[in-house]
KOLBAVEX-620604 format. One record per residue: residue number from 1; chain; x, y, z of N, C-alpha, C in turn. Coordinates in nm, 3 decimals. Layout:
<pts>
NUM; A; X; Y; Z; X; Y; Z; X; Y; Z
...
</pts>
This chain:
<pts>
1; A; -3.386; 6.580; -11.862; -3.394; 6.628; -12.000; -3.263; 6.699; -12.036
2; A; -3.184; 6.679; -12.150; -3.098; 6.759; -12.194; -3.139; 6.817; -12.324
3; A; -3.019; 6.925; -12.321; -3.065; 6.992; -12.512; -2.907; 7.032; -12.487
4; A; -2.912; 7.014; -12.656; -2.832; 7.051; -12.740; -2.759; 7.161; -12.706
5; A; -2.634; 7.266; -12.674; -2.595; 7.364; -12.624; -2.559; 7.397; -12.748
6; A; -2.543; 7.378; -12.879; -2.513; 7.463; -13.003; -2.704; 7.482; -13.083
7; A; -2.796; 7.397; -12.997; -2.939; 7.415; -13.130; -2.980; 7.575; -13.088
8; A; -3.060; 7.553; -13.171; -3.176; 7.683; -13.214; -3.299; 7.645; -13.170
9; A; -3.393; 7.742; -13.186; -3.532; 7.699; -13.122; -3.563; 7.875; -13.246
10; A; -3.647; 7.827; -13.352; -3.709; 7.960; -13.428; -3.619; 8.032; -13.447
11; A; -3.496; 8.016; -13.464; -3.326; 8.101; -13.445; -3.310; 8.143; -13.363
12; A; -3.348; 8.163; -13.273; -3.291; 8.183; -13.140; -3.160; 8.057; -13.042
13; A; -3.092; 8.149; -12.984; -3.033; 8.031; -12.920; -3.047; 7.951; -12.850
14; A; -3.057; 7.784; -12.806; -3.140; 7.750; -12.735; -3.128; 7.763; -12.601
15; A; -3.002; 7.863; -12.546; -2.960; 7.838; -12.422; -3.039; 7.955; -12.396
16; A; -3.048; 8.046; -12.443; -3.107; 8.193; -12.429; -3.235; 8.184; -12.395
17; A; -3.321; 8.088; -12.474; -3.468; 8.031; -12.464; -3.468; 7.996; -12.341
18; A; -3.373; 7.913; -12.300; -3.432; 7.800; -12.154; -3.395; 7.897; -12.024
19; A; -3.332; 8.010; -12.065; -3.254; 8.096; -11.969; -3.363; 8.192; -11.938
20; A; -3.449; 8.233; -12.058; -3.607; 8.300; -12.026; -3.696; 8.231; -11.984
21; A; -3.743; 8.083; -12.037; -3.834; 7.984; -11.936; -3.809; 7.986; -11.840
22; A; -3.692; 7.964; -11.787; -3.656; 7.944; -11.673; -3.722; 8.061; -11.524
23; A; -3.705; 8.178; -11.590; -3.750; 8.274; -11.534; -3.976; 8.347; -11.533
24; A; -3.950; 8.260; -11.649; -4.125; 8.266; -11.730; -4.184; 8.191; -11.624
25; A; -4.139; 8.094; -11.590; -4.170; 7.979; -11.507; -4.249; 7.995; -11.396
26; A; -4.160; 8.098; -11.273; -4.223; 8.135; -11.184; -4.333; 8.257; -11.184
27; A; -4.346; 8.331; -11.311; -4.455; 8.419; -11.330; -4.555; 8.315; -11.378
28; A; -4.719; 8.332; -11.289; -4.817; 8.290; -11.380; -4.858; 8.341; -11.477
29; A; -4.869; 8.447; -11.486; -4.939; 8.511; -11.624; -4.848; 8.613; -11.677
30; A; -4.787; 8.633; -11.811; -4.694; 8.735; -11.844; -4.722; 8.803; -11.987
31; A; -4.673; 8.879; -12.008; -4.690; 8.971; -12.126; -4.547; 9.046; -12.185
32; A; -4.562; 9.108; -12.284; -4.453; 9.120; -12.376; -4.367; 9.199; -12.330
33; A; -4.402; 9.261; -12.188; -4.339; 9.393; -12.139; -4.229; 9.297; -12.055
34; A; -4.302; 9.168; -11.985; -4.221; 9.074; -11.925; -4.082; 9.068; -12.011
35; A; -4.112; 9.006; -12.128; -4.005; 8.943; -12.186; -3.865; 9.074; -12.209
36; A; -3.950; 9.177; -12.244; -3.833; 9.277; -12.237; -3.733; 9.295; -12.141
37; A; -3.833; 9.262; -12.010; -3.744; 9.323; -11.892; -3.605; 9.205; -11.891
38; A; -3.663; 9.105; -11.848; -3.559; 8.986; -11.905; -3.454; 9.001; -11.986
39; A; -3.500; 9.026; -12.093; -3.408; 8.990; -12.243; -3.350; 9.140; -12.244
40; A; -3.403; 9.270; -12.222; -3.351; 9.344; -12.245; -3.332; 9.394; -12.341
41; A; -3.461; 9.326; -12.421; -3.509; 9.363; -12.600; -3.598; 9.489; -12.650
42; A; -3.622; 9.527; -12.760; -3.735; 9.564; -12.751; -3.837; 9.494; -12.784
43; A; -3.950; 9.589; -12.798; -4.096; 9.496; -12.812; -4.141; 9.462; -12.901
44; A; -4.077; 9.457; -13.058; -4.088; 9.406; -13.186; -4.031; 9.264; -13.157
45; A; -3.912; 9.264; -13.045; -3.836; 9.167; -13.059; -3.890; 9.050; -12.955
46; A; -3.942; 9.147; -12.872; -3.978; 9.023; -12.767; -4.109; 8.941; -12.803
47; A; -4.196; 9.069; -12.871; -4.287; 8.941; -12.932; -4.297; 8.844; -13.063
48; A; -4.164; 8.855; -13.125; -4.133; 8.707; -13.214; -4.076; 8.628; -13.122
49; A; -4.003; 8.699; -13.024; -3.978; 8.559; -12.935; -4.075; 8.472; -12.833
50; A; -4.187; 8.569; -12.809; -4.305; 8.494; -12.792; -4.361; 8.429; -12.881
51; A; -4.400; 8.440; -13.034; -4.413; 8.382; -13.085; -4.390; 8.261; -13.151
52; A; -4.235; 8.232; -13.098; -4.125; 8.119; -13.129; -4.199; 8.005; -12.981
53; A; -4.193; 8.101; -12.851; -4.200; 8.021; -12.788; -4.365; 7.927; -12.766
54; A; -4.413; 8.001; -12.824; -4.577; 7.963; -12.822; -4.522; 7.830; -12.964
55; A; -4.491; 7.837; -13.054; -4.488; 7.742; -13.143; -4.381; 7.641; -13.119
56; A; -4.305; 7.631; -13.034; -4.214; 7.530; -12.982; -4.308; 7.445; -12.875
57; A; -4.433; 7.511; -12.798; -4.473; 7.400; -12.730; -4.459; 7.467; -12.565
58; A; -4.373; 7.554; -12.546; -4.349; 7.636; -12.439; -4.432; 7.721; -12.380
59; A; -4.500; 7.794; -12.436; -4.621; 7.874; -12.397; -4.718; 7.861; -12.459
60; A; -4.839; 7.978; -12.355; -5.019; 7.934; -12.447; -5.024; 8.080; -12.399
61; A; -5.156; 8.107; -12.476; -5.209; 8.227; -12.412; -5.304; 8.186; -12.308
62; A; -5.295; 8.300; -12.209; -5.389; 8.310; -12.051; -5.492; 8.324; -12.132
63; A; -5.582; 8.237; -12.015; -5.729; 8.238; -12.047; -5.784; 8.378; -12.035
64; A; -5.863; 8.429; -12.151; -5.944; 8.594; -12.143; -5.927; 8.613; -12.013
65; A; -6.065; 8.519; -11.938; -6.126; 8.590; -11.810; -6.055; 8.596; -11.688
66; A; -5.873; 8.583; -11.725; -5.798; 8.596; -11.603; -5.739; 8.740; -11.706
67; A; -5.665; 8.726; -11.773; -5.587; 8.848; -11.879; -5.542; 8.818; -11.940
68; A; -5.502; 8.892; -12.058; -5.463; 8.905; -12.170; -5.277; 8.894; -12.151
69; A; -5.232; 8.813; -12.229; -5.087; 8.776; -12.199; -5.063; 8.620; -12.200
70; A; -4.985; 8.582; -12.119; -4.958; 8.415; -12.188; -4.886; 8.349; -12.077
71; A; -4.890; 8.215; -12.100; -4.864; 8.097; -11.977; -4.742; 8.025; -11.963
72; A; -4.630; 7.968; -11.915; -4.598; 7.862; -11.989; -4.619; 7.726; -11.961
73; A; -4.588; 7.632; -12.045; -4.649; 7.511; -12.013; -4.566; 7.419; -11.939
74; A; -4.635; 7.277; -11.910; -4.601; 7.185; -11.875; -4.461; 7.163; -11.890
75; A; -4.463; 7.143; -12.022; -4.312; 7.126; -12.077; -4.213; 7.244; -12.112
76; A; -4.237; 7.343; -12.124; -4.163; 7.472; -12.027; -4.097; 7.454; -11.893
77; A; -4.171; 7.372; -11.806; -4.098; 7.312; -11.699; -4.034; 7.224; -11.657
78; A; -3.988; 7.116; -11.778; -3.924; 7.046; -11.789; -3.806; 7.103; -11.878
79; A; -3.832; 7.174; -11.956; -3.718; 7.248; -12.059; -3.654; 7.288; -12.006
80; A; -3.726; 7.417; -11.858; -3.634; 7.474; -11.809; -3.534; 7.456; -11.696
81; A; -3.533; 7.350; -11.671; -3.472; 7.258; -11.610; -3.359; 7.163; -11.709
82; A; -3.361; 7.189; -11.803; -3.317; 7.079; -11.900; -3.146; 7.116; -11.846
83; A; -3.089; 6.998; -11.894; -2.877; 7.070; -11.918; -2.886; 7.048; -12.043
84; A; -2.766; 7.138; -12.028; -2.726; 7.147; -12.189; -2.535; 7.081; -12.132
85; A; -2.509; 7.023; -11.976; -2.382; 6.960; -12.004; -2.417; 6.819; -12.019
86; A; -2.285; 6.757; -12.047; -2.218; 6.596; -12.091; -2.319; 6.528; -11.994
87; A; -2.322; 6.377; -12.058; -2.364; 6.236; -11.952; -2.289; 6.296; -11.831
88; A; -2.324; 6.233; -11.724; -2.238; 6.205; -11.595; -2.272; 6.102; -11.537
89; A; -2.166; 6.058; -11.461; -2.181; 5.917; -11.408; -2.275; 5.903; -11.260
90; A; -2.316; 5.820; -11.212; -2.357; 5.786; -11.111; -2.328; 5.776; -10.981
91; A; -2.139; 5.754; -11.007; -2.088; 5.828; -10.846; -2.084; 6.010; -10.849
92; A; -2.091; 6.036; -10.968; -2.118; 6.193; -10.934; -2.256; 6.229; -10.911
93; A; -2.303; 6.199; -10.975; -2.436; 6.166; -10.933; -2.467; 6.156; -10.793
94; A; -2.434; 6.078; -10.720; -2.446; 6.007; -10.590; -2.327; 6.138; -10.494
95; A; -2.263; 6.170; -10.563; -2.185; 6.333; -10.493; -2.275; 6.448; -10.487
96; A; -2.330; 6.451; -10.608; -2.418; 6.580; -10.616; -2.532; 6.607; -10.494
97; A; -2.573; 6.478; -10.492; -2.704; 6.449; -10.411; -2.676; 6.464; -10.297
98; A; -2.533; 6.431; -10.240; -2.512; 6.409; -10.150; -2.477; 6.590; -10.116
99; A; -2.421; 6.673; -10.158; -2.380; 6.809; -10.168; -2.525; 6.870; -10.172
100; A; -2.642; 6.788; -10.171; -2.747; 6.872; -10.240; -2.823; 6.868; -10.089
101; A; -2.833; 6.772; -10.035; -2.885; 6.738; -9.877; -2.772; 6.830; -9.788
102; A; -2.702; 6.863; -9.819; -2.613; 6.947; -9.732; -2.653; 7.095; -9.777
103; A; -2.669; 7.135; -9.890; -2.711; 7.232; -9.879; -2.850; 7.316; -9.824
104; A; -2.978; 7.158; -9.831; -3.080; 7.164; -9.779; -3.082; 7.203; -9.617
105; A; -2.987; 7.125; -9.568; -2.977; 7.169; -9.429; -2.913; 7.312; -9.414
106; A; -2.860; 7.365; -9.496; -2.827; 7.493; -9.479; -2.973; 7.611; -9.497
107; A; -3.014; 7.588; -9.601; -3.130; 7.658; -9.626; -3.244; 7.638; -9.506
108; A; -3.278; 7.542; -9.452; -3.364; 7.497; -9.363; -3.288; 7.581; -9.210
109; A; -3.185; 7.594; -9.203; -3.114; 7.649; -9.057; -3.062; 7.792; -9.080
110; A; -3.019; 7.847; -9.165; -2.965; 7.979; -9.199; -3.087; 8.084; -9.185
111; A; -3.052; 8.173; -9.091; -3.155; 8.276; -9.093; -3.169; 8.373; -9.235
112; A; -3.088; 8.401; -9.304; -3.066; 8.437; -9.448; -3.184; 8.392; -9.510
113; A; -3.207; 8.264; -9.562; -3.322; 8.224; -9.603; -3.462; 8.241; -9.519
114; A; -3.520; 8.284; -9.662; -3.651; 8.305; -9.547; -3.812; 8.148; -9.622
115; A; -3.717; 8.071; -9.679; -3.791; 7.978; -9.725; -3.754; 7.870; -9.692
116; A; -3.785; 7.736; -9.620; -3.747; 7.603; -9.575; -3.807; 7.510; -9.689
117; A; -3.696; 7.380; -9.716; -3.735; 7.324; -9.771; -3.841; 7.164; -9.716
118; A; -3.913; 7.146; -9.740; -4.033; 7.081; -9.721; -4.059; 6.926; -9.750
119; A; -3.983; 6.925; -9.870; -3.974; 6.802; -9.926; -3.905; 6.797; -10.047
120; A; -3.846; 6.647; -10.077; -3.689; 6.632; -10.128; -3.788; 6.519; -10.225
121; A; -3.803; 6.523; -10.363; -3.835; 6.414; -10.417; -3.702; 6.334; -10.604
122; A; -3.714; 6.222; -10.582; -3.560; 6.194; -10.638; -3.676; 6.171; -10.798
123; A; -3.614; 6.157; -10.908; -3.713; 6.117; -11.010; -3.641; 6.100; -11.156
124; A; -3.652; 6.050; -11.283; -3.593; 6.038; -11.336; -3.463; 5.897; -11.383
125; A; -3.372; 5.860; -11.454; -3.273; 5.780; -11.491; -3.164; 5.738; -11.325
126; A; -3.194; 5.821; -11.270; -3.138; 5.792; -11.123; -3.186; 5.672; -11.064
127; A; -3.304; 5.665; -11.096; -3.355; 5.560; -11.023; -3.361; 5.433; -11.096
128; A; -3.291; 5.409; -11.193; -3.314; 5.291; -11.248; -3.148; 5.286; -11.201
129; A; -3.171; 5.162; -11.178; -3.049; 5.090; -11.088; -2.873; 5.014; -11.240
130; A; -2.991; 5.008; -11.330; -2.908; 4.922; -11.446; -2.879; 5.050; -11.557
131; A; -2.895; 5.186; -11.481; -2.807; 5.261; -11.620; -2.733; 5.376; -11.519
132; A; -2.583; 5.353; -11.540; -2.510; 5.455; -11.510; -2.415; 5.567; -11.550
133; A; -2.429; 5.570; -11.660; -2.437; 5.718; -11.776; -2.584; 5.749; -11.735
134; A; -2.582; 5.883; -11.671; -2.728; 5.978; -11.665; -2.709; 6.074; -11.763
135; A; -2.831; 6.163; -11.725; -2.791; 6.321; -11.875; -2.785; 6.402; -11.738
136; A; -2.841; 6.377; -11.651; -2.827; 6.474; -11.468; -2.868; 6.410; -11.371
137; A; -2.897; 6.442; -11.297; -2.969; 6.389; -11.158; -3.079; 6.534; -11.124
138; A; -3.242; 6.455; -11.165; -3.315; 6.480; -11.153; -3.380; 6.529; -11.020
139; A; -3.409; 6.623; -10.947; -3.475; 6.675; -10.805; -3.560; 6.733; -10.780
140; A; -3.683; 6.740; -10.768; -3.776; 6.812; -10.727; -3.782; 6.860; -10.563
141; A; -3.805; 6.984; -10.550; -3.808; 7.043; -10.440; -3.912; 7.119; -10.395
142; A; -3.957; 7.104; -10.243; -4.085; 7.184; -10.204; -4.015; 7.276; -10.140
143; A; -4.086; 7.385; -10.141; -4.020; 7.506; -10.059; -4.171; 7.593; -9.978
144; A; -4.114; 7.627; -9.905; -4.212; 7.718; -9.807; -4.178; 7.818; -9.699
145; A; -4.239; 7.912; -9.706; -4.187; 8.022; -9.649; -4.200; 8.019; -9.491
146; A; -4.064; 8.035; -9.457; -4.095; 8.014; -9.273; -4.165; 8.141; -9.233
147; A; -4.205; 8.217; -9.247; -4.271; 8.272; -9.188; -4.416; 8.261; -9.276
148; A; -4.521; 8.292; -9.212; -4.682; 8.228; -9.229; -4.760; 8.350; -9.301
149; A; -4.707; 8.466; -9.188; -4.788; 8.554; -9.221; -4.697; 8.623; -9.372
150; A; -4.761; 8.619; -9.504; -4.756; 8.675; -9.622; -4.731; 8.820; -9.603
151; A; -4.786; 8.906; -9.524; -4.797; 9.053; -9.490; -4.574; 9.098; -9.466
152; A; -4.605; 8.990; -9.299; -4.466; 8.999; -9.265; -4.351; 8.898; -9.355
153; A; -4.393; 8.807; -9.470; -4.294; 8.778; -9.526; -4.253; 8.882; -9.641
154; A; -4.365; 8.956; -9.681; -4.320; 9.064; -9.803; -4.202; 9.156; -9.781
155; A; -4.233; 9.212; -9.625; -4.188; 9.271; -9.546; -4.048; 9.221; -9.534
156; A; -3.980; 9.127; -9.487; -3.874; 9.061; -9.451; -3.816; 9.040; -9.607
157; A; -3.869; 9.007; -9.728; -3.849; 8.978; -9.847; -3.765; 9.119; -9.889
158; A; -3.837; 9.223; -9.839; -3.786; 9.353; -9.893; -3.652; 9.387; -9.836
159; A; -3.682; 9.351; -9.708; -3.515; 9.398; -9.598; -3.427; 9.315; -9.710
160; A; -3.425; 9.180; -9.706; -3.347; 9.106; -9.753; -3.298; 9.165; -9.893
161; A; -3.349; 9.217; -9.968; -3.310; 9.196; -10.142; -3.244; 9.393; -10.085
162; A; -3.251; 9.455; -10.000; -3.216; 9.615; -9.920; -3.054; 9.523; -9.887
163; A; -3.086; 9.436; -9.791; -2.955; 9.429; -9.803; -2.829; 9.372; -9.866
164; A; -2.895; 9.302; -9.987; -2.815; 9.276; -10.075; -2.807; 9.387; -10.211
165; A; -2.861; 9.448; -10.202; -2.871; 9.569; -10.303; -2.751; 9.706; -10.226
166; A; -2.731; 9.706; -10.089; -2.646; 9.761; -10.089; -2.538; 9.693; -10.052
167; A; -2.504; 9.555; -10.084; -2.353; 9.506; -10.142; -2.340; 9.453; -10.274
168; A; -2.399; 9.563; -10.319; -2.399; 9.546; -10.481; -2.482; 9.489; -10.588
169; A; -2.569; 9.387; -10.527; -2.647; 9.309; -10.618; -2.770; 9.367; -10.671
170; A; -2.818; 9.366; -10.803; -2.911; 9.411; -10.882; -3.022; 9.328; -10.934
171; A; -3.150; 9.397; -10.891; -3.247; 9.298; -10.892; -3.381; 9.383; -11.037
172; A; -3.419; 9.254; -11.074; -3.522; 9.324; -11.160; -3.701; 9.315; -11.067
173; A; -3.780; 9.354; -11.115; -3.881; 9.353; -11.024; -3.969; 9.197; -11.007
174; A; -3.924; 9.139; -11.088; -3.973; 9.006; -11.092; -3.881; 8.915; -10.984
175; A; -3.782; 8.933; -10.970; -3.714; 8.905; -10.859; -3.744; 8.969; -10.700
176; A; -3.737; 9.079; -10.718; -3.777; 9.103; -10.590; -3.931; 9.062; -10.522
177; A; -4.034; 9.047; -10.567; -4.136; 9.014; -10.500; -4.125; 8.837; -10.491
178; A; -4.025; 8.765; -10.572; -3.988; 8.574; -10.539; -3.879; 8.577; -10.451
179; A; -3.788; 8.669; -10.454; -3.713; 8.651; -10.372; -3.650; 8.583; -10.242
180; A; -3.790; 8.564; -10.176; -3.831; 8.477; -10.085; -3.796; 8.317; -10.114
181; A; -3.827; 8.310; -10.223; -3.816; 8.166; -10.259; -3.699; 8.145; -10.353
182; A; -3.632; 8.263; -10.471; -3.554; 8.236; -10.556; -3.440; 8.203; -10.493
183; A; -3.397; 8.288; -10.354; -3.273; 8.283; -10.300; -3.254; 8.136; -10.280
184; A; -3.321; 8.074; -10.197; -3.312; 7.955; -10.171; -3.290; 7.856; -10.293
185; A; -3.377; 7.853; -10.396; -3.394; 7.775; -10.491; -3.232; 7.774; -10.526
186; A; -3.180; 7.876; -10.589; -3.091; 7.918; -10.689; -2.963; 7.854; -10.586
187; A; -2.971; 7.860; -10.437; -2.885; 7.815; -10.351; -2.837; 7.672; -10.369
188; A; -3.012; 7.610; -10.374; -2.967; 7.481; -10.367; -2.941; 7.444; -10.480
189; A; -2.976; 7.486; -10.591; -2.904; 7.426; -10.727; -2.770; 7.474; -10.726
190; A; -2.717; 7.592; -10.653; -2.559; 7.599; -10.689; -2.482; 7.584; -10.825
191; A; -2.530; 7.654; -10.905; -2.482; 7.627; -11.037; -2.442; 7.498; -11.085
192; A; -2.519; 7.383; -11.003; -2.458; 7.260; -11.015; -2.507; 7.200; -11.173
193; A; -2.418; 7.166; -11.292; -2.464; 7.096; -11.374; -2.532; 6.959; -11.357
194; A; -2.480; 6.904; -11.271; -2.536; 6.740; -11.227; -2.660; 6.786; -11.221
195; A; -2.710; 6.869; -11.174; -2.854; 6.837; -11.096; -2.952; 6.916; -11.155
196; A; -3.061; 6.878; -11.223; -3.161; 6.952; -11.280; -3.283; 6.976; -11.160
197; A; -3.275; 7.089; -11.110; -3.412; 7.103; -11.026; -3.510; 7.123; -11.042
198; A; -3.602; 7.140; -10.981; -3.768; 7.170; -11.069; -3.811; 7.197; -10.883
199; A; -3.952; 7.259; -10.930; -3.993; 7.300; -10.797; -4.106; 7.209; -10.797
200; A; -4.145; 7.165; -10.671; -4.246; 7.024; -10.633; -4.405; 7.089; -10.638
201; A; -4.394; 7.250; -10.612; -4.517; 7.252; -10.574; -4.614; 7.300; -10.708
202; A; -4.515; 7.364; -10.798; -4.513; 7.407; -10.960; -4.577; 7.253; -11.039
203; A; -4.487; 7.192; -11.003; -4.465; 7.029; -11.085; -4.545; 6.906; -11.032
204; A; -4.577; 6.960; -10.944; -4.634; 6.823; -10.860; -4.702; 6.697; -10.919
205; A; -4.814; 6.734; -10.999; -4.910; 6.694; -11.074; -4.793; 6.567; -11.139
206; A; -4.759; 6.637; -11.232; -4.596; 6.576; -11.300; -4.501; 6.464; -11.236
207; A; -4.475; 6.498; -11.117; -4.381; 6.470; -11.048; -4.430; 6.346; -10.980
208; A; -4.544; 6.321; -10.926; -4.650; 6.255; -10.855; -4.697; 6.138; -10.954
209; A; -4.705; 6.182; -11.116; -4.762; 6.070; -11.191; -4.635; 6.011; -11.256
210; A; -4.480; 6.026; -11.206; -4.404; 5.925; -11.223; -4.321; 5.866; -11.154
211; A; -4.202; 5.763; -11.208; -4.192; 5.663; -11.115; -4.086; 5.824; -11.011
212; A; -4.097; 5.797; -10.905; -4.031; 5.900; -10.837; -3.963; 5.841; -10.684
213; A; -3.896; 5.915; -10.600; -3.867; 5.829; -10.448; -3.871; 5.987; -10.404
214; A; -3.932; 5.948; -10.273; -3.952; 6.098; -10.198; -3.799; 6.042; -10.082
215; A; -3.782; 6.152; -10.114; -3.605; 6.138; -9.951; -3.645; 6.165; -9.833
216; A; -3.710; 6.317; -9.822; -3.777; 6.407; -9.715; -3.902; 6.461; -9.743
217; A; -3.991; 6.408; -9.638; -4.130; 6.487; -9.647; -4.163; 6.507; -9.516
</pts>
């Protein structure tokens, strides 16, 4: 999926939007206090921007009998994944992928990470053999935490974001309890424009009902 890097979404910018999905994504259930922390708005402001995003198709409200606050959708997870760079060709394409399995083996062997990746699924304009202008190279990724026990991964989650907090890095609280998994994620995408990632276990449903090629399972 691409978008536009000059549109709007309800006047908002659209890069700004996909830059909060993006993060909406991995919370299941959120509320207006969320969006502040993010945006760094206040709360007049964050809830027209909930309101933008509920009428673009991006969010719903949580069902009552879980809480009060809101979801995002299906296509929230394709948005937030979207680029906003140029076509690229298919030998870059075929570079990216190839940079992208190398980084997998890093994440899977580096004691740093405390999440292995699980499974590698390819999906999207990549796979059609007769078009080589793409808009990215499409990837879904499973991730899972090497360690089992939840108790001792929280635990290890905390050292980790301790010791990057004292070489400077600043975390909001929504980060620190994913951490476990963001580090990795954010690794293997590498600020790479080629490659739109999505997470396999988020998307599956999605991911599973199209044409797709699994690499690693």
């Amino acid at each position: 999926m691409r978008i536009d890097p000059k549109a709007v979404i309800g006047g908002y910018p659209a890069l700004m939007i996909r830059k909060l999905v993006r993060k909406l994504n991995n919370i299941q259930y959120w509320k207006a206090e969320t969006v502040q922390v993010i945006l760094r708005n206040e709360r007049r402001e964050a809830e027209a921007i909930i309101k933008t995003l509920v009428e673009a198709g991006l969010a719903v409200a949580a069902p009552i009998r879980v809480m009060e606050g809101w979801a995002t959708t299906r296509f929230a997870r394709s948005f937030g994944s979207a680029t906003a760079a140029k076509p690229i060709t298919r030998k870059t394409a075929d570079h990216a992928l190839s940079q992208l399995l190398e980084r997998v083996d890093q994440v899977n062997t580096e004691e740093r990470f405390l999440a292995k990746v699980t499974k590698i699924v390819v999906l999207g304009s990549y796979l059609r053999a007769d078009v080589d202008r793409l808009s990215d190279l499409d990837i879904a990724v499973e991730l899972q935490p090497k360690e089992a026990n939840w108790d001792r991964l929280r635990e290890l989650t905390l050292n980790r974001v301790e010791q990057l907090e004292i070489a400077g890095r600043r975390f909001n609280w929504i980060e620190i309890e994913y951490w476990w998994h963001l580090e990795a994620f954010r690794f293997l995408k590498s600020r790479s424009r080629a490659i739109s990632l999505i997470d396999y276990t988020a998307e599956k449903k999605f991911v599973d009902g199209v044409p797709h090629l699994v690499l690693r399972s």
